[in-house]
C-alpha positions as CSV (number, residue, x, y, z in Angstrom):
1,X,21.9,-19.4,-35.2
2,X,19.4,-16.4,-34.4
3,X,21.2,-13.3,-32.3
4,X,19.7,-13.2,-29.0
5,X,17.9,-9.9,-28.1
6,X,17.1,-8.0,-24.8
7,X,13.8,-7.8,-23.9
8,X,12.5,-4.8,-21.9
9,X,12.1,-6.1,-18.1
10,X,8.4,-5.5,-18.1
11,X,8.0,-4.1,-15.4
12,X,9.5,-6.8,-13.3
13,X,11.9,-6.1,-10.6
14,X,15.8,-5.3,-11.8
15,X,18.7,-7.9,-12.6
16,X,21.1,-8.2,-10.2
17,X,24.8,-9.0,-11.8
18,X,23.9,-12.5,-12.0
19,X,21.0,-12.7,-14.0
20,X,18.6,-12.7,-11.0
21,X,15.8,-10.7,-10.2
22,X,16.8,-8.1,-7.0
23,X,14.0,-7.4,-4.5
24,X,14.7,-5.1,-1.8
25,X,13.0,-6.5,1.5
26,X,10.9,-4.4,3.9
27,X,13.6,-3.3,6.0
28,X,16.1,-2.4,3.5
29,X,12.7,0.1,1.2
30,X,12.6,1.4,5.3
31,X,16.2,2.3,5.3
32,X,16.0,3.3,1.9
33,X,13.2,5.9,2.4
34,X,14.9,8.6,4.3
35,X,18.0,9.0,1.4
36,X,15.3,9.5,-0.9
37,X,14.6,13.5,-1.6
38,X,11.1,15.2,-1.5
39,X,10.1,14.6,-4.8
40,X,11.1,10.7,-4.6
41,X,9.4,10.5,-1.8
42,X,6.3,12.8,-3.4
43,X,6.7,9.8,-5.9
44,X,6.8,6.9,-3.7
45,X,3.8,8.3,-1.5
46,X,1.6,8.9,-4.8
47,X,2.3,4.8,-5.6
48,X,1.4,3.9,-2.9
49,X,-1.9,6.0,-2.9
50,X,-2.3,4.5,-6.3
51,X,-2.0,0.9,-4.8
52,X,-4.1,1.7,-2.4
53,X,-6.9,3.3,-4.3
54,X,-6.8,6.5,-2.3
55,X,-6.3,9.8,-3.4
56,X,-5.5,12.9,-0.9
57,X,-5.4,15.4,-3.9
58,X,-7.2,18.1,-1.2
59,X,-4.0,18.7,0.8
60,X,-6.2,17.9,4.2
61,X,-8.8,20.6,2.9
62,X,-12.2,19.7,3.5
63,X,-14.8,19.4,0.4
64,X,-17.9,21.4,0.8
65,X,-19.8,18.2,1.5
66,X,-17.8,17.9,4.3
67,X,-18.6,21.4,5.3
68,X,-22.3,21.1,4.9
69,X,-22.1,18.5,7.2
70,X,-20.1,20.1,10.0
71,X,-22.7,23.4,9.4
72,X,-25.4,21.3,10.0
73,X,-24.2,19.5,12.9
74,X,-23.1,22.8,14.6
75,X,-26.7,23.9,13.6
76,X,-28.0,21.1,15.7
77,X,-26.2,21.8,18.7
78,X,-27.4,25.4,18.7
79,X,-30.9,24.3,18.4
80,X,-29.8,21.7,21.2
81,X,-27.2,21.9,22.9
82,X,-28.2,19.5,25.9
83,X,-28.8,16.8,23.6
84,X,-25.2,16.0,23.4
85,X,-22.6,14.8,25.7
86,X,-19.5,16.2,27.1
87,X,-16.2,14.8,26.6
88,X,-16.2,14.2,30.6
89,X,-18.8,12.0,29.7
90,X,-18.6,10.4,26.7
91,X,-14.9,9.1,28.2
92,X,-16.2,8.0,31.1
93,X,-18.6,5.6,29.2
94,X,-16.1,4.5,27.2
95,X,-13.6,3.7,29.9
96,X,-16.6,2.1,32.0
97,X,-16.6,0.0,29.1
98,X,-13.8,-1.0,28.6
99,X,-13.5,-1.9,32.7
100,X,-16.9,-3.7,32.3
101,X,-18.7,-1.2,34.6
């Protein structure tokens, strides 16, 4: 008779004392979240990023691209400045609409 062994889980979701795989649910990973401390929550935020396929390695800076742009907007304006419309304006065309006016 061969000796059974343990297998690593894989990756797969933990055994619960029955042999069963444990999911947590939605609400109870809500619950969860706020027990967690910063850095499991650091970790959490990156996996999800990961999942995701987005990356906010800038902290909320802009890039320079970004930056170019904004110049050269602003740059457009001064050239223009009636061009544009206020916010006054643009809100009132956007609430007219939306109340089919």
């Amino acid at each position: 008779m061969r000796a059974s062994r343990v297998l690593p889980n894989a990756g797969l979701p933990p055994l619960d004392d029955h042999g069963r795989f444990f999911a947590m649910i939605k609400a109870e990973i809500l619950e969860a979240l706020p027990k967690l401390s910063p850095e499991e929550r650091r970790e959490i935020r990156a996996k999800l990023n990961e999942l995701d396929d987005e990356e906010w390695f800038d902290n909320g800076e802009l890039s320079e691209q970004e930056k170019a742009i904004i110049e050269a907007r602003l740059d457009e304006y001064d050239r223009n400045p009636g061009a544009g419309s206020s916010w006054e304006e643009t809100k009132a065309r956007i609430l007219g609409g939306l109340h089919g006016k």
